[in-house]
C-alpha positions as CSV (number, residue, x, y, z in Angstrom):
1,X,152.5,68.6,77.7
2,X,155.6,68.3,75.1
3,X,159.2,69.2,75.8
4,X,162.3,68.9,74.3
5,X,165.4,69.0,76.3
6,X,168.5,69.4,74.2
7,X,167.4,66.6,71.6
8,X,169.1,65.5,69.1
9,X,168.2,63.5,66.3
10,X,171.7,61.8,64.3
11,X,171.8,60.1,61.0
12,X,174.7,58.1,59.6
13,X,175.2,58.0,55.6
14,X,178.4,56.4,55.2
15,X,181.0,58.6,56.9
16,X,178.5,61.5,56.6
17,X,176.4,62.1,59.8
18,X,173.4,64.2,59.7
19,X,171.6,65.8,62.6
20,X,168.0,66.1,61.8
21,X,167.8,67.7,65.0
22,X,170.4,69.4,66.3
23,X,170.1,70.1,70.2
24,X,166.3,71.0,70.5
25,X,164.5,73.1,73.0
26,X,160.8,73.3,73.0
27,X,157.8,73.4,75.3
28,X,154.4,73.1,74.2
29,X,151.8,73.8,76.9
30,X,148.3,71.3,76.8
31,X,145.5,73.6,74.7
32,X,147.7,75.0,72.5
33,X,147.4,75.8,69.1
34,X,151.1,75.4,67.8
35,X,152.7,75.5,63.8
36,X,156.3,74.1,63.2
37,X,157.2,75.6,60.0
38,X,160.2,75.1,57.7
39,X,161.4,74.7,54.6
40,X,162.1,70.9,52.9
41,X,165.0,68.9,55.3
42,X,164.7,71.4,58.1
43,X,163.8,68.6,60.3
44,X,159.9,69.0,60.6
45,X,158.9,65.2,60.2
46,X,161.6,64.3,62.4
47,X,160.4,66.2,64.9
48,X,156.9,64.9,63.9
49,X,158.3,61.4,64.7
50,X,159.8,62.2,68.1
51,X,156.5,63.6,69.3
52,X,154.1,61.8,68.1
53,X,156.2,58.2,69.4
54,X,156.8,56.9,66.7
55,X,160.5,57.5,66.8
56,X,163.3,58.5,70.0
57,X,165.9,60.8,70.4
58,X,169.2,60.0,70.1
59,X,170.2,62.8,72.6
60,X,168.6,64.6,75.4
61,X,165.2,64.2,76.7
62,X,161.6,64.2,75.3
63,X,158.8,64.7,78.1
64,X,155.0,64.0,77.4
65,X,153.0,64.6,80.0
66,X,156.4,65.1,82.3
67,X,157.5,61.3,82.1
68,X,160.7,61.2,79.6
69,X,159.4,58.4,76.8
70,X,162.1,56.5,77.2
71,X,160.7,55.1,80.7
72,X,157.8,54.3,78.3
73,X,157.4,50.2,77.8
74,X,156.6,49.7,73.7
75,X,153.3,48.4,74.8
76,X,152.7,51.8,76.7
77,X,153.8,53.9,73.6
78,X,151.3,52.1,71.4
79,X,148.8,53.0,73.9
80,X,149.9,56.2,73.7
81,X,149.5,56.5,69.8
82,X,146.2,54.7,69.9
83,X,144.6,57.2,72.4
84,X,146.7,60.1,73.3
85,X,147.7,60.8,70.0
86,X,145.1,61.5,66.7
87,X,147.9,61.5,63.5
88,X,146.6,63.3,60.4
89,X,148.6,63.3,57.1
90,X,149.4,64.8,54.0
91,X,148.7,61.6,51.8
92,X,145.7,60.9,54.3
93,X,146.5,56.9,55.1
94,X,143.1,55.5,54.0
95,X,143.4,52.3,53.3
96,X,141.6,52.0,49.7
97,X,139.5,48.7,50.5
98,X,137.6,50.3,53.3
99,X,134.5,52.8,53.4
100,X,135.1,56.1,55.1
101,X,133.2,54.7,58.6
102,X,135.3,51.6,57.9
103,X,138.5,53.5,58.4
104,X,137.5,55.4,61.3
105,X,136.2,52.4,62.9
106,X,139.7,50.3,62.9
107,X,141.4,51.7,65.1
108,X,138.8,51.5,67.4
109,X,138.7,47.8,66.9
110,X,142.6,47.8,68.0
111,X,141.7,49.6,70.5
112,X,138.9,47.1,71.8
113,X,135.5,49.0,71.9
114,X,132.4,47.8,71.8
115,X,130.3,47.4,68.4
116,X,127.7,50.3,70.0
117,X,130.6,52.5,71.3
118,X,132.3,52.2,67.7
119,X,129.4,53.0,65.9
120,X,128.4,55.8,67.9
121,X,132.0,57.6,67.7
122,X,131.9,56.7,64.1
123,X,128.3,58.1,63.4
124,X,129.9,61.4,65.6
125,X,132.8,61.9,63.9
126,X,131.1,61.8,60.2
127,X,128.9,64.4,61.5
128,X,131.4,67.0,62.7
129,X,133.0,66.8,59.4
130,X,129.8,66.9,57.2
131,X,130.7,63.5,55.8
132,X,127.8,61.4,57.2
133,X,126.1,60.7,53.9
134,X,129.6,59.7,52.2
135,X,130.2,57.1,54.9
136,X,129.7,54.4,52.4
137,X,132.3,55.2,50.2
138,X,136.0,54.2,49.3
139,X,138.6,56.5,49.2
140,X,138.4,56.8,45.5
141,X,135.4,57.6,45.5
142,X,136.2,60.5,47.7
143,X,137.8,64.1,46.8
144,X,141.3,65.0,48.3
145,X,139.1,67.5,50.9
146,X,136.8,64.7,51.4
147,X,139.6,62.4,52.2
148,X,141.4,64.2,54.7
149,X,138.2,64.8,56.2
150,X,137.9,61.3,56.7
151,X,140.8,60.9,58.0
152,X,140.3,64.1,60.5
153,X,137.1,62.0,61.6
154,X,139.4,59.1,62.4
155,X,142.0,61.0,64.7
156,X,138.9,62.8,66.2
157,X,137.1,59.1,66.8
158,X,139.6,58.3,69.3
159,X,139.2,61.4,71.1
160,X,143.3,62.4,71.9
161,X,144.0,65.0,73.4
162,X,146.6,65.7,70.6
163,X,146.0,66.0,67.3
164,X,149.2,66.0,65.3
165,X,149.2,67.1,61.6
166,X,151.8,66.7,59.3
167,X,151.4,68.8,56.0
168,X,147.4,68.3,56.0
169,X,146.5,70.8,53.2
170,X,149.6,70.1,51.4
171,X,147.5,68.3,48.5
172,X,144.7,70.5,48.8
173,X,143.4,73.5,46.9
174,X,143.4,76.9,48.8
175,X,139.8,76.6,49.3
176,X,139.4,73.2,50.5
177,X,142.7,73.7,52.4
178,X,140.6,76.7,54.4
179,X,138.0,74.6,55.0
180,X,140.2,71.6,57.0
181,X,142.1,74.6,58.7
182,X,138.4,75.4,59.9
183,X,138.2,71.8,61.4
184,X,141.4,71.8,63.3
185,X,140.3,75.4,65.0
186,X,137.4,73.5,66.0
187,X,139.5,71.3,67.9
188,X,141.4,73.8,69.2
189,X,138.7,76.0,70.1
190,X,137.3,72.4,72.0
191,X,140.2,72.1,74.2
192,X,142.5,70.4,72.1
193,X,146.6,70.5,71.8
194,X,147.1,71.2,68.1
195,X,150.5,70.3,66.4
196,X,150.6,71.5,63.0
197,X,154.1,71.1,60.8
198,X,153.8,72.8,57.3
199,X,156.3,74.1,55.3
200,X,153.3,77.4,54.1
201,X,153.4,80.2,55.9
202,X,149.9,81.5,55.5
203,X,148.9,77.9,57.3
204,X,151.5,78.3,59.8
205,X,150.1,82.4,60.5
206,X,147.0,80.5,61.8
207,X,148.4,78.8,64.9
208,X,148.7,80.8,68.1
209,X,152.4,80.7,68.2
210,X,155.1,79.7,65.1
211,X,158.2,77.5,65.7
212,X,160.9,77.9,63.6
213,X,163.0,74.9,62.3
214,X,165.9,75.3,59.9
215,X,168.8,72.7,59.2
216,X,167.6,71.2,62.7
217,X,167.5,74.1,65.0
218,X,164.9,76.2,66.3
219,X,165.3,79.2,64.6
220,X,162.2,81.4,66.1
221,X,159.6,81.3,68.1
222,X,156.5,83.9,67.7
């Protein structure tokens, strides 16, 4: 499903350059369960970027689904994040104006369902995450766990086969950190491809296989 040919992410900082990546294998087969782990600047969220679309190499080749994305038209990589692609992150992305349903709805809306078919994913989504009698509430109105439950629910409303997650119990208590970790072997356990990138290794010991990343190079796989 994902694989990284000898990429290479490059930043320029004046006359510094910095590779964020530095010359990248990887393969991730569809129905995995998959940690990236490493410490702070190992490269992690750039490599979040590259596969989730919202960024491109600057060398070698990313291939989803075997196509390299740079054959990808922008209005085929939106698709691609809409629907392929369920994001989950640390700081959750609610937006504070909207009820919980109301932020698992919108993308739907972008994404041009029906009223009936929104509500129904909506309603479906609340209830795997034991949210369904919160659905009227804001995000402040909402603990952390309750939040990124929420925005689990939205990811999950789209039904990707991906779910990408970037630091998702990072502002979460052990406990309530457990209990999203729960949610995303649920997915897994569904049939989903599960990306997680943390920088804890006690998360990172729950995927099925660990990828290493340190100063932009995979330094292990297990």
């Amino acid at each position: 499903m994902i694989v990284f040919r000898d990429v290479s992410k490059i930043y320029h900082m004046g006359e510094e350059t910095l590779r964020a990546l530095d010359h990248v294998d990887l393969h991730i087969q569809s129905g995995e369960f998959v940690s990236i782990i490493g410490p702070s600047g190992s490269g992690k969220s750039t490599m979040m970027n590259i596969i989730g679309c919202l960024d491109l190499p600057d060398e070698g080749t990313y291939l989803l689904d075997g196509l390299p994305i740079e054959r990808y038209s922008a209005r085929e990589l939106a698709h691609v994040r809409n629907r392929k692609i369920g994001f989950v992150f640390q700081n959750f992305n609610l937006i504070s104006s909207l009820s919980a349903e109301e932020n698992i709805e919108l993308p739907l809306i972008y994404q041009g369902l029906s009223l009936r078919e929104r509500r129904e994913r909506v309603a479906e989504a609340l209830a795997r995450v034991d949210l369904t009698a919160r659905r009227k509430h804001l995000p402040n109105q909402l603990s952390g766990g309750q939040q990124q439950r929420i925005a689990i629910a939205r990811a999950m409303a789209s039904r990707p086969s991906l779910f990408l997650a970037d630091e998702p119990t990072g502002n979460l208590d052990s406990r309530t950190g457990g209990q999203i970790m729960e949610i995303f072997h649920e997915l897994h356990d569904a049939g989903n491809t599960v990306v997680l990138i943390t920088h804890d290794p006690e998360v990172a010991a729950q995927a099925d296989r660990r990828i290493g990343l340190r100063d932009g190079r995979v330094e292990e796989v297990l």
